[in-house]
VMD Tcl script that draws the C-alpha trace (Angstrom):
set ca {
  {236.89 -74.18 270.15}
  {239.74 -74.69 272.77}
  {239.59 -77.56 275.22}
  {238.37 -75.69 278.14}
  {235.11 -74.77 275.83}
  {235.11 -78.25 274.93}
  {234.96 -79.81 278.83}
  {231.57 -77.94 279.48}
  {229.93 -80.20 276.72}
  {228.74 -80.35 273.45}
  {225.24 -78.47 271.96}
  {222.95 -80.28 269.79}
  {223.65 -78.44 266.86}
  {219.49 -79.76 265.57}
  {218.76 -77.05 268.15}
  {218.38 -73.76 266.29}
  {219.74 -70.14 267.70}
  {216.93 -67.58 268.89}
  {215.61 -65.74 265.76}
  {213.91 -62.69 265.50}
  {211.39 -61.68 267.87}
  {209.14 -59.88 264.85}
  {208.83 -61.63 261.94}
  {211.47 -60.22 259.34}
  {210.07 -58.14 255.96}
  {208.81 -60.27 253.52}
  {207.14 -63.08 255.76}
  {203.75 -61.87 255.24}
  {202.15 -61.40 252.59}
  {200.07 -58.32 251.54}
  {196.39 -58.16 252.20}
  {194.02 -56.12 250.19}
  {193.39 -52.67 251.78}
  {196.39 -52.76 254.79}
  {199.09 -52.10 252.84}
  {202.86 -51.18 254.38}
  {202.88 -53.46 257.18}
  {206.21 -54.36 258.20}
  {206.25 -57.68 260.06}
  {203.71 -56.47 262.92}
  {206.41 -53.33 263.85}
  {203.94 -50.77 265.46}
  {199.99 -49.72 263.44}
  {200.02 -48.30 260.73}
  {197.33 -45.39 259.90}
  {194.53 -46.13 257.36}
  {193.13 -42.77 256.04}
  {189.34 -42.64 255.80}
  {187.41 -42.96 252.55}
  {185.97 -39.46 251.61}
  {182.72 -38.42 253.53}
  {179.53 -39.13 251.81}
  {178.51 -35.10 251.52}
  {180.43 -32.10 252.10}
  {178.58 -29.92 254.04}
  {178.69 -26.02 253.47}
  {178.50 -23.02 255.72}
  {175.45 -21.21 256.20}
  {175.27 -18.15 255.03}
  {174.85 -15.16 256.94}
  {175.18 -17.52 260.40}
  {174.74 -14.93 263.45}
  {175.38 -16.57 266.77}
  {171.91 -15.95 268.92}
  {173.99 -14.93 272.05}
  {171.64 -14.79 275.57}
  {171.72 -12.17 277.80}
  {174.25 -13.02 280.36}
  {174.89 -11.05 283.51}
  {178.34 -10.98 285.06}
  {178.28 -13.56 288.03}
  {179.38 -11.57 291.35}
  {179.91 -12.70 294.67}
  {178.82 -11.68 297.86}
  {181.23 -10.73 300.81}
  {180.10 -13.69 302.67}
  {180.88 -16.16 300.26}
  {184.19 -14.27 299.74}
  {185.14 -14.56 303.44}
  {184.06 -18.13 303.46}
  {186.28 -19.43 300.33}
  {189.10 -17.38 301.57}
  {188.67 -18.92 304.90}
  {188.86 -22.87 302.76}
  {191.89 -21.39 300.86}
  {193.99 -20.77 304.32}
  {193.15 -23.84 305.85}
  {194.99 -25.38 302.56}
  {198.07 -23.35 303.64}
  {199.45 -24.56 306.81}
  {201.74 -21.28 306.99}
  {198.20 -19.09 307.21}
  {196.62 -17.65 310.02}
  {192.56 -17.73 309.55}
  {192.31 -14.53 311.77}
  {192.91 -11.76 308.97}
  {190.36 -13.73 307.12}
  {187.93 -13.66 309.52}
  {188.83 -9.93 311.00}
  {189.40 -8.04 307.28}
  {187.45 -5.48 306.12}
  {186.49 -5.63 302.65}
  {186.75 -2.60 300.01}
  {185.39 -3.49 296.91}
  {183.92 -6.81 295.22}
  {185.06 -6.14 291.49}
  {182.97 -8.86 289.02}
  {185.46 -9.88 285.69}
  {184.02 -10.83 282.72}
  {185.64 -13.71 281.55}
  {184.63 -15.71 278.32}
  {185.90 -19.16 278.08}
  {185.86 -20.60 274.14}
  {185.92 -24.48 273.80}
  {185.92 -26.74 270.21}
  {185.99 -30.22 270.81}
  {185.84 -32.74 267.65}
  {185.44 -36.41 268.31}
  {187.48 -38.55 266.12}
  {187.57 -42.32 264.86}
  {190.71 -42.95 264.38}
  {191.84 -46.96 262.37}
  {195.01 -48.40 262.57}
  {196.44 -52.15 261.86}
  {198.95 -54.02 262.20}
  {199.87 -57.97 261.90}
  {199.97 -59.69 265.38}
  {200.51 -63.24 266.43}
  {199.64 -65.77 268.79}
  {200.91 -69.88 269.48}
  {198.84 -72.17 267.11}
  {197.22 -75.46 268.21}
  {196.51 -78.37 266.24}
  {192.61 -78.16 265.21}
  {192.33 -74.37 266.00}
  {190.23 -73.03 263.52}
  {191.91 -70.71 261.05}
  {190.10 -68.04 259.27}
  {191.54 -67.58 256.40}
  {191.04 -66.32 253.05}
  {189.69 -69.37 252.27}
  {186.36 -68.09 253.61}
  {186.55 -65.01 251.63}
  {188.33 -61.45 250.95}
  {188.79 -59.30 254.18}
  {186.75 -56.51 254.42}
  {188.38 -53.43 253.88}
  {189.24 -51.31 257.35}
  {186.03 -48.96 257.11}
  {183.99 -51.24 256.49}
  {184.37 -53.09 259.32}
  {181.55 -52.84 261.97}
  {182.14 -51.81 265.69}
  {180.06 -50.42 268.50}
  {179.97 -46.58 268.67}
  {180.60 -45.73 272.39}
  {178.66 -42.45 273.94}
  {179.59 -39.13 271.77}
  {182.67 -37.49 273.28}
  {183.81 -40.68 275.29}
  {187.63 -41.53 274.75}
  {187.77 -45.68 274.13}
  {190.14 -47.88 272.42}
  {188.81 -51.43 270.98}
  {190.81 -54.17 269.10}
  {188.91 -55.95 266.24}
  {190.53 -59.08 264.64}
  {189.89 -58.36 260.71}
  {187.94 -61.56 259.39}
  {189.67 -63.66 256.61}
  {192.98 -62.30 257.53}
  {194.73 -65.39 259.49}
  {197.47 -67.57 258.54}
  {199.88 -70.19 259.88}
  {203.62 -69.69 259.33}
  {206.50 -71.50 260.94}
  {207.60 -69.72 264.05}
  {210.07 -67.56 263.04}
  {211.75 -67.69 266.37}
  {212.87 -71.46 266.37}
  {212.19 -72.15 262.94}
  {209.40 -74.62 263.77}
  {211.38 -76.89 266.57}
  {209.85 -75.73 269.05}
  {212.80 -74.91 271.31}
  {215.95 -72.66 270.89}
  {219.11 -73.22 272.08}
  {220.20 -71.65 275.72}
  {221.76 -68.19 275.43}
  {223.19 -68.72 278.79}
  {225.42 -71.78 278.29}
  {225.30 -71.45 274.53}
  {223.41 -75.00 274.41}
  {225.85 -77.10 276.78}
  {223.50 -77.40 279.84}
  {226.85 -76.11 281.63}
  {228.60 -72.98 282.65}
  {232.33 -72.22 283.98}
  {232.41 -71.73 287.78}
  {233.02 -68.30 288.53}
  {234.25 -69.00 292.00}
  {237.49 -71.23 291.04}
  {237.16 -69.85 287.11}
  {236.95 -73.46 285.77}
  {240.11 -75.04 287.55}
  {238.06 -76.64 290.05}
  {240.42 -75.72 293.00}
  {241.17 -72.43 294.78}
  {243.35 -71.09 296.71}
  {243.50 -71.40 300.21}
  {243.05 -68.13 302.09}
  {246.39 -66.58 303.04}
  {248.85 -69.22 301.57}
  {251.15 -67.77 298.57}
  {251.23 -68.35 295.05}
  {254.58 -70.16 295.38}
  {253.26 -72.44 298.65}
  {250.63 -73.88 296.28}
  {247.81 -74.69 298.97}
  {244.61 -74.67 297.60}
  {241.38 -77.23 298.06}
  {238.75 -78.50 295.61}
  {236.41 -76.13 294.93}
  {233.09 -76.31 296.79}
  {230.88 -74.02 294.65}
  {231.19 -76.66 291.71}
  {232.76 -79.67 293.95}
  {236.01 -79.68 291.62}
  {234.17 -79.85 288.47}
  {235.04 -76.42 287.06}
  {231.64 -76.59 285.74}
  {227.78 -75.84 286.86}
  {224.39 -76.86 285.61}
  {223.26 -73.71 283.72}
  {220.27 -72.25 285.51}
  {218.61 -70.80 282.63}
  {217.92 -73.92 281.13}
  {218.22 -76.57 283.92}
  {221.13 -78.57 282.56}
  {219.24 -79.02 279.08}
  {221.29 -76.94 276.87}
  {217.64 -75.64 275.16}
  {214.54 -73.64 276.34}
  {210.87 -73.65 274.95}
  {211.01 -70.91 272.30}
  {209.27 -67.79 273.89}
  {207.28 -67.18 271.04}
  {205.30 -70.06 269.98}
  {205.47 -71.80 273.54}
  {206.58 -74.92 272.01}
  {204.03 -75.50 269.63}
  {206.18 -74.79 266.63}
  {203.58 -72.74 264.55}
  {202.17 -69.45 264.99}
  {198.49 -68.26 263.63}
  {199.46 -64.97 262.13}
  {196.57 -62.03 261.77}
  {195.14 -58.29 261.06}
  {194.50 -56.57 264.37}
  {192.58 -53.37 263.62}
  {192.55 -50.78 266.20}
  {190.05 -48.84 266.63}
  {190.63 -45.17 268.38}
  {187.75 -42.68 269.88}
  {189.26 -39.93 270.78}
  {187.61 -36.28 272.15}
  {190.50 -33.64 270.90}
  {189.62 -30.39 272.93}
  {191.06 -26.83 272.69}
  {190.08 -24.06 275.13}
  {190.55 -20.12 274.96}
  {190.19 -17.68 277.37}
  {191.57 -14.06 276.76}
  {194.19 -12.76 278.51}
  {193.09 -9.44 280.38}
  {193.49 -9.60 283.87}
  {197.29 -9.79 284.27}
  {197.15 -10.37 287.73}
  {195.48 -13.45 287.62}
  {197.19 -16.86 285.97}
  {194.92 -17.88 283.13}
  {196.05 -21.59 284.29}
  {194.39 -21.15 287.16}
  {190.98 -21.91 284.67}
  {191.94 -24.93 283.53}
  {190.82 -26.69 287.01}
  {187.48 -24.99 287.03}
  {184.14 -25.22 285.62}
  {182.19 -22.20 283.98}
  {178.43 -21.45 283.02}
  {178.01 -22.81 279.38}
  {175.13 -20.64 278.22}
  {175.98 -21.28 274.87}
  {176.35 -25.09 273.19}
  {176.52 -25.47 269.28}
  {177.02 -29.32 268.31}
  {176.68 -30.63 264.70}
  {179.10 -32.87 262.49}
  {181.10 -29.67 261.36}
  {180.15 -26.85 263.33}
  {181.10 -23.26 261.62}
  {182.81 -20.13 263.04}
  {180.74 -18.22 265.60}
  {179.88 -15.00 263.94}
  {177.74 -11.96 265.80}
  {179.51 -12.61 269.66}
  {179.99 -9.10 270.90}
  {183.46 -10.12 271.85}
  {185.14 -10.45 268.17}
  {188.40 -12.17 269.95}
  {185.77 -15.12 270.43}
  {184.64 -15.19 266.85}
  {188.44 -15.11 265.68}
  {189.40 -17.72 267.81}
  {186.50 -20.02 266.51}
  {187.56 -19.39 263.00}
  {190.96 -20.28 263.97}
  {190.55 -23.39 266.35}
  {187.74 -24.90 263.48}
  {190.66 -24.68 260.65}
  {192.94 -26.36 262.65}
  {191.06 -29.28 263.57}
  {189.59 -30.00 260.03}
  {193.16 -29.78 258.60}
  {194.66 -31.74 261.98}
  {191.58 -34.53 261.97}
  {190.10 -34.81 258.15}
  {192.59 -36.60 256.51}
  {193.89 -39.17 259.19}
  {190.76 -39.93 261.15}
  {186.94 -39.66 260.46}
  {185.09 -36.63 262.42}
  {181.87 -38.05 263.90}
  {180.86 -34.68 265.81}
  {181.78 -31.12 266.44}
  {180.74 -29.09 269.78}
  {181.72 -25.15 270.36}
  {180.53 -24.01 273.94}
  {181.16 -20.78 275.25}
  {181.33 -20.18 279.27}
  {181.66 -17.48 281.43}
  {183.37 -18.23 284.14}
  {183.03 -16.63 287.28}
  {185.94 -14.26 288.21}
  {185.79 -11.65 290.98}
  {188.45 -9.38 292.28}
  {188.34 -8.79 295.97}
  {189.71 -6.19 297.74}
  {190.26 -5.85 301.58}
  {191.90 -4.15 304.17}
  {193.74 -5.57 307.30}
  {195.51 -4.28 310.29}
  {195.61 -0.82 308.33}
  {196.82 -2.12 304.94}
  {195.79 -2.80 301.58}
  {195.09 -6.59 299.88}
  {193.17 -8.19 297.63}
  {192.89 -11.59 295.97}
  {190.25 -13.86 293.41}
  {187.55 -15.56 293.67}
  {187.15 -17.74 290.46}
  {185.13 -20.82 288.55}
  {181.86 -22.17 290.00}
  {183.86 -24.15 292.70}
  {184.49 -20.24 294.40}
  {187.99 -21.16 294.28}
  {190.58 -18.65 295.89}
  {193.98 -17.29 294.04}
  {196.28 -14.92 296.35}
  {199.47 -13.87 295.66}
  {199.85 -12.25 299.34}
  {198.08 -12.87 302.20}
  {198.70 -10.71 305.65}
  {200.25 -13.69 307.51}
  {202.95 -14.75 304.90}
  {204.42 -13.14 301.66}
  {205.22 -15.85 299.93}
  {203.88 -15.91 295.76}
  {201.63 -19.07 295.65}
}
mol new
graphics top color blue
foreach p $ca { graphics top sphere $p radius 0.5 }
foreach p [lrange $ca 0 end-1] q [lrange $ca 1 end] { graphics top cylinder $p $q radius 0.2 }
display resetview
C-alpha cells in the first residue's frame, strides 16, 4: 500500500469482504426426498411417484360423431363483416363493399383438433430470509419433512394455469449469513472500507490548475470539489467505511428453508388441416369454433371412427406426445380432446366489372382479403 492509499484512511480489517450472494455447495445439508439442491441455485424437478392404476384403452372405442352441417353465411352478413374489415383499414374505401355484387358463397369444411392435458408440476429449492431473535424455527426437531407429493395444496379449477409456493414443514434452519459471516455488516466496495475516496476533480493533489495558465507558470488554487483535501466522504457508505450486509439486513443469521413450488399448467396443442391454400391457417388461431364434440377423462385415448382419418391420426399422435412429454416430470390430473368446426366461407364478388373474393371465418365472422378493389396491397 503506497502513501497516497494510505492518506484516505485505514479499514477495520474486523469488517469482513462481501461473500457470496448464494450460499456455496456444501452449506446445507441434505433433506430426505429433495435431493441435488445446490445452495438455493434455481428448482430443481421432483418426478412424481407412479400413478396408483394404469388405465387401459378400450377396446374397439368408435368416436359417436353428430351430424354436423357445414356453417354458411348469408350475403348480408358477408357484406356486413366485410364492411367492419375496411373500416380497420384506413387505406379502404367502404363503397365497393357496399356496391359489389356477389357470385358465389362457397361453405369450407374445416375441422379443428385440440388435446389439452393439465399438469401438476413440483419443484424445490432452498431459499432464505433475515432471522430474528425468538422467531420460531421449524425444524426437524418437530419431525421428518414430508416428502414433496405428499404435501397438501388446494387444487385450483381444472384447466386453470396457477403457480403457488408452499414452505415444506420441518425443513428450516439457522446458519450464519454467509454474506458477512455473521457481523452483520460488510466492508464498502466503494472506498474499500476507508469511508473515503480520491477526488476525481484535482485526482488527489488537492489543487488544480488554474484555467489557461501553463504547466511551467504553476498557477493553480485549492481544490473546491474536496476543499484541498484530495479526499471525499464515500457516498456509498456515508463516511463509515462498512454497509449493512444486503443479505441478512444486519441481523447476522439467516433462517434457511425448502420452498416447494407448485406448477398448474394447461399444455394445449391444436390441428387444423391444411386444404385451403389460399387462406393462412394462422388466421384460426384468433378465433373460436363450434365444439360439437368434447371427450375429457384422466387419459383420454385416440379418436377412432371420425370420417376424417387425418383427425384420428393426429389424436394418436398429439396423445403419445403428451404422455411421453408430461408422465415422467409432472403428474397428469386430466385429459380433454375437442373437435370444432370452424366456420370458413369463401366469398366471391364482382366489382366495377372485375373478379374478387375473400373469407369469412370463426364464429366472430371475421374477414381475410388478400385484395380488395381500392388497394392491392397483401394483408
Amino acid at each position: 500500500m503506497d502513501e497516497k492509499d494510505e492518506d484516505l484512511g485505514a479499514f477495520d480489517p474486523n469488517i469482513p469482504e462481501e461473500g457470496p450472494s448464494a450460499p456455496p455447495p456444501g452449506w446445507l445439508d441434505h433433506v430426505h426426498g429433495y435431493q441435488g439442491h445446490k445452495g438455493g441455485e434455481g428448482d430443481n424437478p421432483l418426478y412424481p411417484p407412479p400413478p396408483a392404476y394404469n388405465p387401459e384403452p378400450e377396446l374397439n372405442r368408435n368416436t359417436l360423431v353428430p351430424n354436423v352441417s357445414v356453417p354458411t353465411v348469408s350475403e348480408d352478413v358477408a357484406r356486413d363483416a366485410l364492411l367492419k374489415f375496411v373500416e380497420s383499414k384506413w387505406r379502404y374505401s367502404s363503397k365497393p363493399a357496399r356496391n359489389l355484387t356477389f357470385k358465389e358463397l362457397k361453405p369450407v369444411t374445416v375441422y379443428r383438433y385440440r388435446l389439452e392435458t393439465y399438469t401438476e408440476t413440483r419443484t424445490s429449492s432452498w431459499q432464505f430470509e433475515p432471522f430474528t431473535a425468538g422467531q420460531v424455527v421449524d425444524g426437524p426437531q418437530y419431525g421428518v419433512s414430508p416428502q414433496p407429493w405428499d404435501i397438501p395444496v388446494q387444487l385450483p379449477p381444472r384447466f386453470t394455469d396457477k403457480v403457488e409456493m408452499v414452505r415444506v414443514p420441518h425443513s428450516s434452519i439457522v446458519k450464519v449469513c454467509h454474506m458477512c459471516s455473521g457481523c452483520g455488516r460488510v466492508r464498502c466496495t466503494g472506498c474499500h472500507g476507508r469511508g473515503q475516496k480520491r477526488c476525481i476533480s484535482c485526482h488527489g493533489k488537492g489543487h488544480r490548475r488554474q484555467p489557461g495558465n501553463h504547466k511551467r507558470s504553476g498557477g493553480s488554487s485549492r481544490c473546491s470539489a474536496c476543499h484541498g483535501r484530495g479526499r471525499k466522504r464515500c457516498i456509498s457508505c456515508q463516511g463509515h467505511g462498512f454497509k449493512t450486509c444486503s443479505v441478512c439486513h444486519g441481523s447476522q443469521n439467516l433462517l434457511h428453508y425448502i420452498q416447494l413450488t407448485v406448477t398448474w399448467k394447461n399444455n394445449v396443442d391444436d390441428f387444423i388441416p391444411d386444404r385451403q391454400p389460399d387462406f393462412p391457417d394462422k388466421k384460426f388461431e384468433k378465433v373460436t369454433g363450434d365444439p360439437f364434440f368434447i371427450d375429457e377423462s384422466v387419459l383420454v385415448y385416440p379418436i377412432q371412427g371420425f370420417p376424417d382419418q387425418e383427425i384420428c391420426d393426429v389424436s394418436t399422435k398429439l396423445i403419445n406426445e403428451h404422455l411421453g412429454r408430461f408422465s415422467s416430470t409432472s403428474r397428469i390430473l386430466q385429459q380433454r380432446q375437442t373437435i370444432e368446426m370452424v366456420p370458413l366461407t369463401h366469398a366471391y364478388y364482382t366489382y366495377s366489372g372485375k373478379e374478387y373474393n375473400f373469407f369469412v371465418y370463426g364464429v366472430e365472422n371475421k374477414v381475410f382479403a388478400a385484395k380488395y378493389p381500392s388497394a392491392c396491397s397483401i394483408l
